[in-house]
MARFIKE-535425 format. One record per atom (N, C-alpha, C, CB): z, x, y negated; atom name. Coordinates in pm, whole numbers, plus 32768, in hexadecimal, padded with zeros to 4 digits. Glycine has a CB too. Example, Ala and Ser with C-alpha at 12.3 -4.5 7.8 and 13.67 -1.06 7.14 Angstrom:
+------+------+------+-------+
!   c3 !   c1 !   c2 ! atomo !
+------+------+------+-------+
! 830C ! 8527 ! 8239 !     N !
! 830C ! 84CE ! 81C2 !    CA !
! 830C ! 8528 ! 814A !     C !
! 8389 ! 846B ! 81BF !    CB !
! 82C4 ! 8505 ! 80E1 !     N !
! 82CA ! 8557 ! 806A !    CA !
! 8313 ! 850A ! 7FFD !     C !
! 823C ! 8580 ! 803C !    CB !
+------+------+------+-------+
***
This chain:
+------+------+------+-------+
!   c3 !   c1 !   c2 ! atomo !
+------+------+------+-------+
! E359 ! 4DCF ! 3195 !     N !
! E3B7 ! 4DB4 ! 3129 !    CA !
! E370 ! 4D5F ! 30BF !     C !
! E3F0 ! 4E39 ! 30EC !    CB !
! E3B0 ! 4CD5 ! 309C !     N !
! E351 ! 4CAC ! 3027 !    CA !
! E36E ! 4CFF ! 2F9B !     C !
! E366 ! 4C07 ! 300A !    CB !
! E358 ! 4CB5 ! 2F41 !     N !
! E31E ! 4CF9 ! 2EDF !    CA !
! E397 ! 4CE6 ! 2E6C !     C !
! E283 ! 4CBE ! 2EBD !    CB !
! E3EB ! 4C96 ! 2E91 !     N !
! E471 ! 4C82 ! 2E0C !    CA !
! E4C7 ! 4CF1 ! 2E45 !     C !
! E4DF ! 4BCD ! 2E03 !    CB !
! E4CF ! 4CF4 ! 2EEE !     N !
! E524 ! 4D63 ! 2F1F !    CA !
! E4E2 ! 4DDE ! 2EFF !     C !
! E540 ! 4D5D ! 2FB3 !    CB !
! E453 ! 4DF1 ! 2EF4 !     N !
! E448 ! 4E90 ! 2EB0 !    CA !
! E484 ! 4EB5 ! 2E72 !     C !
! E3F5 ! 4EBB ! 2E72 !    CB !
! E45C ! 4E33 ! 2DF4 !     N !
! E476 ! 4E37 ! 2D8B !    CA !
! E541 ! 4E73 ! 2D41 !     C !
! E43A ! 4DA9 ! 2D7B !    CB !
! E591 ! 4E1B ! 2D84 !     N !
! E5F0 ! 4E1F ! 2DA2 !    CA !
! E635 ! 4EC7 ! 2DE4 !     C !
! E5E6 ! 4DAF ! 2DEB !    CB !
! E5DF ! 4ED0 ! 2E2E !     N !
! E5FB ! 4F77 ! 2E55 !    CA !
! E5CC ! 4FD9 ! 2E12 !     C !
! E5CD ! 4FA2 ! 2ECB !    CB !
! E570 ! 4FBA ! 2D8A !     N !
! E54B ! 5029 ! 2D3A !    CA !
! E59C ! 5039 ! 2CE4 !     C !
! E4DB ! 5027 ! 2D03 !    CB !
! E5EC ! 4FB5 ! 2CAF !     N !
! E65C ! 4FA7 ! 2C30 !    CA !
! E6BC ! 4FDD ! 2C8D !     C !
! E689 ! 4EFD ! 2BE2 !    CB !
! E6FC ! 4FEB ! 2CFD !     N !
! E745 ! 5006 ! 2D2A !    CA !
! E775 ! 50B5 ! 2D27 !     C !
! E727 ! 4FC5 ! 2D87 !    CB !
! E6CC ! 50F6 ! 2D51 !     N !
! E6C7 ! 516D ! 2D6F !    CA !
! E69A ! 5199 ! 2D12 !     C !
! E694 ! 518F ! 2DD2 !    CB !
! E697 ! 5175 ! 2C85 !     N !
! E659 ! 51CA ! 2C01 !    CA !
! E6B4 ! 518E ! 2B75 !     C !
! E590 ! 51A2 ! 2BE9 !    CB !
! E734 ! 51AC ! 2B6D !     N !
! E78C ! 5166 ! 2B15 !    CA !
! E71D ! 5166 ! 2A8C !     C !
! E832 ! 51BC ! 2B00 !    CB !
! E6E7 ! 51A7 ! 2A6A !     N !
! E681 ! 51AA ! 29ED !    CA !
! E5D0 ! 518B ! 2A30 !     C !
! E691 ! 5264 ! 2997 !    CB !
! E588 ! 511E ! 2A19 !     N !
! E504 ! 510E ! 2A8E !    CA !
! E4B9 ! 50E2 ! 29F1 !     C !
! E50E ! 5071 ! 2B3F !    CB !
! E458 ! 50F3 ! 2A06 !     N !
! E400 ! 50C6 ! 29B2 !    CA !
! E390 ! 50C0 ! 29CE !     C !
! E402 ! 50F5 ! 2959 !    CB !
! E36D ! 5026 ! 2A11 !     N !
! E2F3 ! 5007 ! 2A41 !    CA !
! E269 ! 5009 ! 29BB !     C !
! E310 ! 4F6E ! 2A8B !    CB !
! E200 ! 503D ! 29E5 !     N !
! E1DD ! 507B ! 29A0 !    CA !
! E130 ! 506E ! 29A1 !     C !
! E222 ! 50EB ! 29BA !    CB !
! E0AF ! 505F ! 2968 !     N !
! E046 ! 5098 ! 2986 !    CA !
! E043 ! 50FC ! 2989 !     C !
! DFFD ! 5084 ! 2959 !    CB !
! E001 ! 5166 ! 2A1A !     N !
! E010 ! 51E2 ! 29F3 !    CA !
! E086 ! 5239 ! 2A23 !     C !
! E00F ! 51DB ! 2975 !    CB !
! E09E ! 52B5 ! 2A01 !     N !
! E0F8 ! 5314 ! 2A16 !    CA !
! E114 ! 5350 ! 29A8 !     C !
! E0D9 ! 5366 ! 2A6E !    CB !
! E179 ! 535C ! 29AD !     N !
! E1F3 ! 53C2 ! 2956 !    CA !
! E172 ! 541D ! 2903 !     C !
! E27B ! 5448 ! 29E0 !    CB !
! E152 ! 544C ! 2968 !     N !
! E0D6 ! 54D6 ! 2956 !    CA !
! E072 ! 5486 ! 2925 !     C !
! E095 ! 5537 ! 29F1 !    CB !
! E045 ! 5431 ! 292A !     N !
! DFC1 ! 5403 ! 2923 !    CA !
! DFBE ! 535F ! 2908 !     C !
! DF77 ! 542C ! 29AC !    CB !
! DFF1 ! 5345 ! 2887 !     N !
! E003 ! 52C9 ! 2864 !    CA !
! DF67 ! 5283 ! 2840 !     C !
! E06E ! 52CB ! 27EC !    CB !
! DF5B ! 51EB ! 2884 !     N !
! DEE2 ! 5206 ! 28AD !    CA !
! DEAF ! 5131 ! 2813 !     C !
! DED4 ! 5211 ! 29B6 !    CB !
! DF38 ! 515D ! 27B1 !     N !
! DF27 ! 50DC ! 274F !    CA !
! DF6D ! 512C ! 26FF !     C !
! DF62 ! 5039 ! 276E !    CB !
! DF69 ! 50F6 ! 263E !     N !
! DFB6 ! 5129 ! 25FF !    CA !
! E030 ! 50E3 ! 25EC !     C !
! DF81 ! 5149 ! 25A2 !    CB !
! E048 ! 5079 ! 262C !     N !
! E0FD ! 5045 ! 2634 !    CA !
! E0FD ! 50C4 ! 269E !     C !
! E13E ! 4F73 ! 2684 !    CB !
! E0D9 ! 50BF ! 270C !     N !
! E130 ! 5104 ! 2759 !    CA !
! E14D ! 51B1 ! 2737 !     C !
! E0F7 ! 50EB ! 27E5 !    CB !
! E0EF ! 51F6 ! 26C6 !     N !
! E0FE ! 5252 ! 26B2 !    CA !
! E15F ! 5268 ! 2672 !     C !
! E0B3 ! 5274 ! 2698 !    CB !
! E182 ! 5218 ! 262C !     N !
! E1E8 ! 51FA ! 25AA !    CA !
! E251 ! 51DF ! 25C5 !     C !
! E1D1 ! 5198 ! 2554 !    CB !
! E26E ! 517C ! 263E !     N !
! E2E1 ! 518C ! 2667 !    CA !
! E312 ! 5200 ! 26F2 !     C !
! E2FA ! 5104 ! 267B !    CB !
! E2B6 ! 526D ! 2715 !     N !
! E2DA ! 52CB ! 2758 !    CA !
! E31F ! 533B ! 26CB !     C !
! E252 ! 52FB ! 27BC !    CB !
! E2EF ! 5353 ! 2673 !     N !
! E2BF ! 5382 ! 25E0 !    CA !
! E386 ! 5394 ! 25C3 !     C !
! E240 ! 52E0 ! 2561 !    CB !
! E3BB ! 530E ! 25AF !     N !
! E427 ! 52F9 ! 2591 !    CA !
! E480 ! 533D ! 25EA !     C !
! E436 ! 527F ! 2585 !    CB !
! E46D ! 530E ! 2672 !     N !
! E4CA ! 5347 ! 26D2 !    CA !
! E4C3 ! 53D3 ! 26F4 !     C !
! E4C0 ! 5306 ! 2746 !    CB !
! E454 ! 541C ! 26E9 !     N !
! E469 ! 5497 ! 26FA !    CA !
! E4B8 ! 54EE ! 2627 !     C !
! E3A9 ! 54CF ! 2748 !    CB !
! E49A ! 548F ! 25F9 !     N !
! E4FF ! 54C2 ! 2583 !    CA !
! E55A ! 54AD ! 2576 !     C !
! E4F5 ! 54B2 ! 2520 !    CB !
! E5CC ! 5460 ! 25FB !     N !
! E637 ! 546B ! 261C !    CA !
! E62B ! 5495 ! 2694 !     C !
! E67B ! 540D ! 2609 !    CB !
! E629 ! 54ED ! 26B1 !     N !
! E637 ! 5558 ! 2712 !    CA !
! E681 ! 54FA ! 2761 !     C !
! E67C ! 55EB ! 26EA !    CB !
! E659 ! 548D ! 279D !     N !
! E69C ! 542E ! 2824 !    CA !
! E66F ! 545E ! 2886 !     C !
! E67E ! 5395 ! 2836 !    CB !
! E69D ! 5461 ! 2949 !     N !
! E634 ! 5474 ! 2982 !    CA !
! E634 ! 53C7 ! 29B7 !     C !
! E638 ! 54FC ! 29EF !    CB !
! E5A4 ! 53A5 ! 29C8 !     N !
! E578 ! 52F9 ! 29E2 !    CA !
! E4E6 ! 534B ! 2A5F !     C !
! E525 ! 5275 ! 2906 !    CB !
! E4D5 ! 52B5 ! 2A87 !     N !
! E48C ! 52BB ! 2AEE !    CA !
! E418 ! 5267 ! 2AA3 !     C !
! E4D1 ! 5286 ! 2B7A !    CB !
! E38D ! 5281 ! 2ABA !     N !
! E31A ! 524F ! 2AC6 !    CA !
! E2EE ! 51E7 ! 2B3E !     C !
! E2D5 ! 52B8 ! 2AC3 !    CB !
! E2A7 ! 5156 ! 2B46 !     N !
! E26D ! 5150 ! 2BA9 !    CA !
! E1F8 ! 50FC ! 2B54 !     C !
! E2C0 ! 5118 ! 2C27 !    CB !
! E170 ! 5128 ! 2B92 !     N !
! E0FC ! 5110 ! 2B68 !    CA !
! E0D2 ! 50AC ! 2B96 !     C !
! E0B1 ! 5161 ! 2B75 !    CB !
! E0EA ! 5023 ! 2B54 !     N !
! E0D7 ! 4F9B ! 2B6D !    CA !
! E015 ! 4F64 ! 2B78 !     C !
! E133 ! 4F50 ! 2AE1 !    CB !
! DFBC ! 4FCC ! 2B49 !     N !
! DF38 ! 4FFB ! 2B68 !    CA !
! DEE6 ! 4FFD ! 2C18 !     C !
! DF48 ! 508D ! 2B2E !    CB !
! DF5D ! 503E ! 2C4C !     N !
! DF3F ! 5058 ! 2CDC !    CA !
! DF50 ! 4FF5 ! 2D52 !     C !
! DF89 ! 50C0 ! 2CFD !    CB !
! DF91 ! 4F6B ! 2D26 !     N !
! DFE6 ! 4F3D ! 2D5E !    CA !
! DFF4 ! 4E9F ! 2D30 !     C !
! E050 ! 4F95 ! 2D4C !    CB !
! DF8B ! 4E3B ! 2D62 !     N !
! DF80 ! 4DB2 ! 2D14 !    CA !
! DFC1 ! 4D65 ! 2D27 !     C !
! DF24 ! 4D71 ! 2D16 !    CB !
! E016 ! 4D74 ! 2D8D !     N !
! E05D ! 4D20 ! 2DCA !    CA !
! E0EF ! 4D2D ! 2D6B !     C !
! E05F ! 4D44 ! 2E6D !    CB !
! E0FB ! 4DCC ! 2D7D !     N !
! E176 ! 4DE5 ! 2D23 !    CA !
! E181 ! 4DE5 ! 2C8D !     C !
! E19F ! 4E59 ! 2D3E !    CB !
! E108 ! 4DF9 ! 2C81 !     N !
! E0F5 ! 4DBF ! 2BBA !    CA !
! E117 ! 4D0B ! 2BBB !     C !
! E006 ! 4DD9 ! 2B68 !    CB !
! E0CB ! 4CBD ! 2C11 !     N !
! E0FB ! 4C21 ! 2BE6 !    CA !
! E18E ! 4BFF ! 2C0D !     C !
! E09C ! 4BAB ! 2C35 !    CB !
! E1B9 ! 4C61 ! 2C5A !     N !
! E245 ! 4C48 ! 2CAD !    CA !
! E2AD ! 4CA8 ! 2C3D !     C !
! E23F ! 4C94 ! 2D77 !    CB !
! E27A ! 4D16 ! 2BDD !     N !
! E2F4 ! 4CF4 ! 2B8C !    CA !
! E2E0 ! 4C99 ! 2B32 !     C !
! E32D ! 4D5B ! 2B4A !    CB !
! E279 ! 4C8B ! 2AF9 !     N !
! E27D ! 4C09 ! 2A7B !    CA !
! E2AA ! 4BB6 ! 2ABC !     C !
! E1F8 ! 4BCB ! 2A31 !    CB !
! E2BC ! 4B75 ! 2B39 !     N !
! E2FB ! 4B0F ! 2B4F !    CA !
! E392 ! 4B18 ! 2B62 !     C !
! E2C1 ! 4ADC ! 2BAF !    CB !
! E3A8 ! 4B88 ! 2BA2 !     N !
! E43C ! 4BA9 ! 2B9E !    CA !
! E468 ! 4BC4 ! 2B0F !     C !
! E45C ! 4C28 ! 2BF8 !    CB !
! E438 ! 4BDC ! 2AA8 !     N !
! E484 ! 4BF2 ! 2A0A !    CA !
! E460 ! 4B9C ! 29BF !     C !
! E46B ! 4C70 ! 29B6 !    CB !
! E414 ! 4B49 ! 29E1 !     N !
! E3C8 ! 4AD1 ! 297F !    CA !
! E39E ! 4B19 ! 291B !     C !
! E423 ! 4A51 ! 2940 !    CB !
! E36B ! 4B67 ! 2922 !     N !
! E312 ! 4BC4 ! 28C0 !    CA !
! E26E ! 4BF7 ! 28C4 !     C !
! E357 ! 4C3C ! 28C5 !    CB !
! E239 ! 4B91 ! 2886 !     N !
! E19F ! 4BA9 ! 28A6 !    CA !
! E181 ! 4C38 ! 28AA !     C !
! E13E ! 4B67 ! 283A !    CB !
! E1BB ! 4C93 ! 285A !     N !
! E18B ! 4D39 ! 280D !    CA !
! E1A1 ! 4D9A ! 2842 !     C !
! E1C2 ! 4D68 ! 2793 !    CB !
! E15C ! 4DFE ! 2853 !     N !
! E1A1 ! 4E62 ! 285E !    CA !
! E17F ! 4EC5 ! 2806 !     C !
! E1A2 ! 4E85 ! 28CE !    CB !
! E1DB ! 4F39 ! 280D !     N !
! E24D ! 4F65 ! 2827 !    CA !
! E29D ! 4EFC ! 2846 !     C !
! E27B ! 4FAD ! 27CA !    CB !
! E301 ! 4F2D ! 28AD !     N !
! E37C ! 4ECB ! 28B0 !    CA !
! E40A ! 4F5B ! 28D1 !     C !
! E361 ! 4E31 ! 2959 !    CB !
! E429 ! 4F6A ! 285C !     N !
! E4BB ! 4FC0 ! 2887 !    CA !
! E521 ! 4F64 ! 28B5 !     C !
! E505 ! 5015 ! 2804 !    CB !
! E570 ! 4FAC ! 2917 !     N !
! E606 ! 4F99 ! 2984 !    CA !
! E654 ! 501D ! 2987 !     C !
! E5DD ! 4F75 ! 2A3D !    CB !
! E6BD ! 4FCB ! 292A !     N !
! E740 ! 5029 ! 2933 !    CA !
! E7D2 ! 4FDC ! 2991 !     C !
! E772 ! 5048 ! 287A !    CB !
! E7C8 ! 501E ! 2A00 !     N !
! E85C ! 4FFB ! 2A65 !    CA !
! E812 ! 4F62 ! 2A9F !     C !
! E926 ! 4FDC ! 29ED !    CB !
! E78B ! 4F3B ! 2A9D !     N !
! E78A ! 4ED7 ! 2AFE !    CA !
! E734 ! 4E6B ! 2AA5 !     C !
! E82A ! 4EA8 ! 2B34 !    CB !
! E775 ! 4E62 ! 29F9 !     N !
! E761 ! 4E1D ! 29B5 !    CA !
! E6D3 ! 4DFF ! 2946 !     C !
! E7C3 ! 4E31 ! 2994 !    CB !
! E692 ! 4DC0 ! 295D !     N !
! E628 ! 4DB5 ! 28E8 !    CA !
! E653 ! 4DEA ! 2879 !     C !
! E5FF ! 4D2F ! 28C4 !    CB !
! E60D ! 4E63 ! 2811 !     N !
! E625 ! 4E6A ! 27AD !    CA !
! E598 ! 4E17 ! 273C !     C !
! E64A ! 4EFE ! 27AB !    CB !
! E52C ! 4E4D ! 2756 !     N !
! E4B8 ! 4E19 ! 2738 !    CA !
! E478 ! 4E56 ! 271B !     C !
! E4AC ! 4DD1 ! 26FA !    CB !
! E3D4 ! 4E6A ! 26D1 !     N !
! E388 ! 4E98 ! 26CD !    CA !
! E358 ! 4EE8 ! 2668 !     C !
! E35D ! 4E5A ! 26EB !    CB !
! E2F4 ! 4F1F ! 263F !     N !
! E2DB ! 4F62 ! 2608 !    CA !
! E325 ! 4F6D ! 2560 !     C !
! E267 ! 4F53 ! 2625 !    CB !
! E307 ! 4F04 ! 2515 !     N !
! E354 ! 4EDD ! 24A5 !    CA !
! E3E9 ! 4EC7 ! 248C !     C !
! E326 ! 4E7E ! 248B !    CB !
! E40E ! 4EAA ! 2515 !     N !
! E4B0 ! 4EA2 ! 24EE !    CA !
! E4C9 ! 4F2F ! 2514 !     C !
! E51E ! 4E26 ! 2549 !    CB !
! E49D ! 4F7A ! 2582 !     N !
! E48C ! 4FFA ! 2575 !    CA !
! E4B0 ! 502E ! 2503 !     C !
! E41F ! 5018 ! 258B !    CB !
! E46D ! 5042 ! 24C4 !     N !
! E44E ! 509E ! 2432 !    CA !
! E49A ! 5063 ! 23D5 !     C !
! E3AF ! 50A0 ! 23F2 !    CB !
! E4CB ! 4FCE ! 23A9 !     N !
! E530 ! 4F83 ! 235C !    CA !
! E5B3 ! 4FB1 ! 2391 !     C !
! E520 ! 4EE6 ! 2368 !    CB !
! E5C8 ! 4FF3 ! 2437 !     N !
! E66B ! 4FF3 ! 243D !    CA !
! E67A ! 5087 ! 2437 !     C !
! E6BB ! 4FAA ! 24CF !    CB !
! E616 ! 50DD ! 2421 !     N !
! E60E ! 516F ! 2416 !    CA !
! E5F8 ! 518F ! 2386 !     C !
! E59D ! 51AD ! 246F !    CB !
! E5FB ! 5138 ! 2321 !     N !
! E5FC ! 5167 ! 229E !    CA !
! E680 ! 5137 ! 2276 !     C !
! E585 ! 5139 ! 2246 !    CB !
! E6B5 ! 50BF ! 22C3 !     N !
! E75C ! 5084 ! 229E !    CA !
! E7A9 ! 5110 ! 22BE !     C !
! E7A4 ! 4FE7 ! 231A !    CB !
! E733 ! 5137 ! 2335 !     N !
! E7FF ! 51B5 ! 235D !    CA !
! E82F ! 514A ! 23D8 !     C !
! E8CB ! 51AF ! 228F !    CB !
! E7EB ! 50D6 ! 240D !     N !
! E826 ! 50A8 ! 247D !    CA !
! E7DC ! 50BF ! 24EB !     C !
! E843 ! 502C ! 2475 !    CB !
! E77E ! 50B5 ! 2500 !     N !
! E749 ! 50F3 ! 256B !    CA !
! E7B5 ! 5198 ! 25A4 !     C !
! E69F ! 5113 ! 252D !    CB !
! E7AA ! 51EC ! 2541 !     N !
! E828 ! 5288 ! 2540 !    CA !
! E897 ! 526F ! 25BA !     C !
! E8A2 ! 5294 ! 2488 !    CB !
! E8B3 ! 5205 ! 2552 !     N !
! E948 ! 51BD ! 25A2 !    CA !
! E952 ! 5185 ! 25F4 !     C !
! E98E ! 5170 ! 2579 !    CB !
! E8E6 ! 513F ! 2643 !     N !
! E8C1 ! 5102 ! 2695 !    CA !
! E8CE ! 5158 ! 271A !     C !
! E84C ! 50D4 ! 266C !    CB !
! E889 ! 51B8 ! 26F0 !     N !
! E85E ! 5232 ! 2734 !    CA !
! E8E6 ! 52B6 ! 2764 !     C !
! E7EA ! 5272 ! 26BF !    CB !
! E939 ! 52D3 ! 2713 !     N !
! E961 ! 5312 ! 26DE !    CA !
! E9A3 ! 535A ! 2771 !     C !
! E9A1 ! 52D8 ! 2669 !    CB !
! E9DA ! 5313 ! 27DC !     N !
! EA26 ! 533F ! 2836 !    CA !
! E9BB ! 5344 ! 28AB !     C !
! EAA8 ! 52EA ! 2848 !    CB !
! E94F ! 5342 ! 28AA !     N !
! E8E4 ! 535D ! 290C !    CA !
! E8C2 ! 53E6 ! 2902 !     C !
! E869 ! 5307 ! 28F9 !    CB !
! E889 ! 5446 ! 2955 !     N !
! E855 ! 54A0 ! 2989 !    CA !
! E7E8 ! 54DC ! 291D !     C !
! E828 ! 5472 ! 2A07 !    CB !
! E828 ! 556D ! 28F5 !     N !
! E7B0 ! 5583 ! 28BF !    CA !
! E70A ! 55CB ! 2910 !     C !
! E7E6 ! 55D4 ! 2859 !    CB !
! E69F ! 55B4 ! 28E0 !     N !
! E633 ! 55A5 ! 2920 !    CA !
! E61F ! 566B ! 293C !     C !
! E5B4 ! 553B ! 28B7 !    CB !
! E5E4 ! 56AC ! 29A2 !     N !
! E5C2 ! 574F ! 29A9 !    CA !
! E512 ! 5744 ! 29DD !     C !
! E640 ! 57B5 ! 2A3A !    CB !
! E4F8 ! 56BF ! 29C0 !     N !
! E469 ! 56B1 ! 29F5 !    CA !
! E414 ! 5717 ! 2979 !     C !
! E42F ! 55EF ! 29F9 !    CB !
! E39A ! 5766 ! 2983 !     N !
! E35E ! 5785 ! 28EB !    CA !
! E2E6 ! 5737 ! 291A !     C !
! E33F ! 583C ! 28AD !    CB !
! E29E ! 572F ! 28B1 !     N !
! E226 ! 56E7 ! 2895 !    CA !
! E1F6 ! 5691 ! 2848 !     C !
! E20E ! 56BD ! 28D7 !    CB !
+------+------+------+-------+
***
């Protein structure tokens, strides 16, 4: 499978994905802690994938989002962005709303 179709099947199979350094558990930068930070203070449930493990799939999403950075949050498929707009659409109250009809998270940690 190349690497846009992974890619493509992770947005598919994780309506909330947030490619990520690191894990949920074990954020391994402070964007990415910060934006795990947010999402678990909206009790969303989102998926992790640790763009660390995987070089092919770290240059293959920046190329698929035209986004050098990561964090990279995906809500329903769509680029939201990274760490800073993160935290700018979670102090608007839009990120909430964004969110609002997604799944809440029963993960602890």
């Amino acid at each position: 499978m190349d690497t846009v179709a992974r890619i493509q099947g992770l947005l598919t199979d994780h309506p909330v994905l947030l490619f990520m350094k690191g894990t949920r558990f074990r954020p391994q930068c402070g964007f990415s802690m910060r934006a795990v930070n947010v999402l678990a203070h909206l009790g969303v449930a989102y998926e992790t994938v640790n763009i660390l493990e995987d070089d092919e799939l770290r240059q293959g999403v920046k190329d698929f989002s035209n986004w050098p950075t990561f964090p990279q949050l995906y809500v329903d498929g769509q680029l939201i962005g990274g760490s800073d707009i993160i935290l700018e659409m979670y102090e608007r109250g839009d990120l909430e709303t964004l969110l609002a009809n997604h799944p809440k998270d029963n993960v602890q940690g």
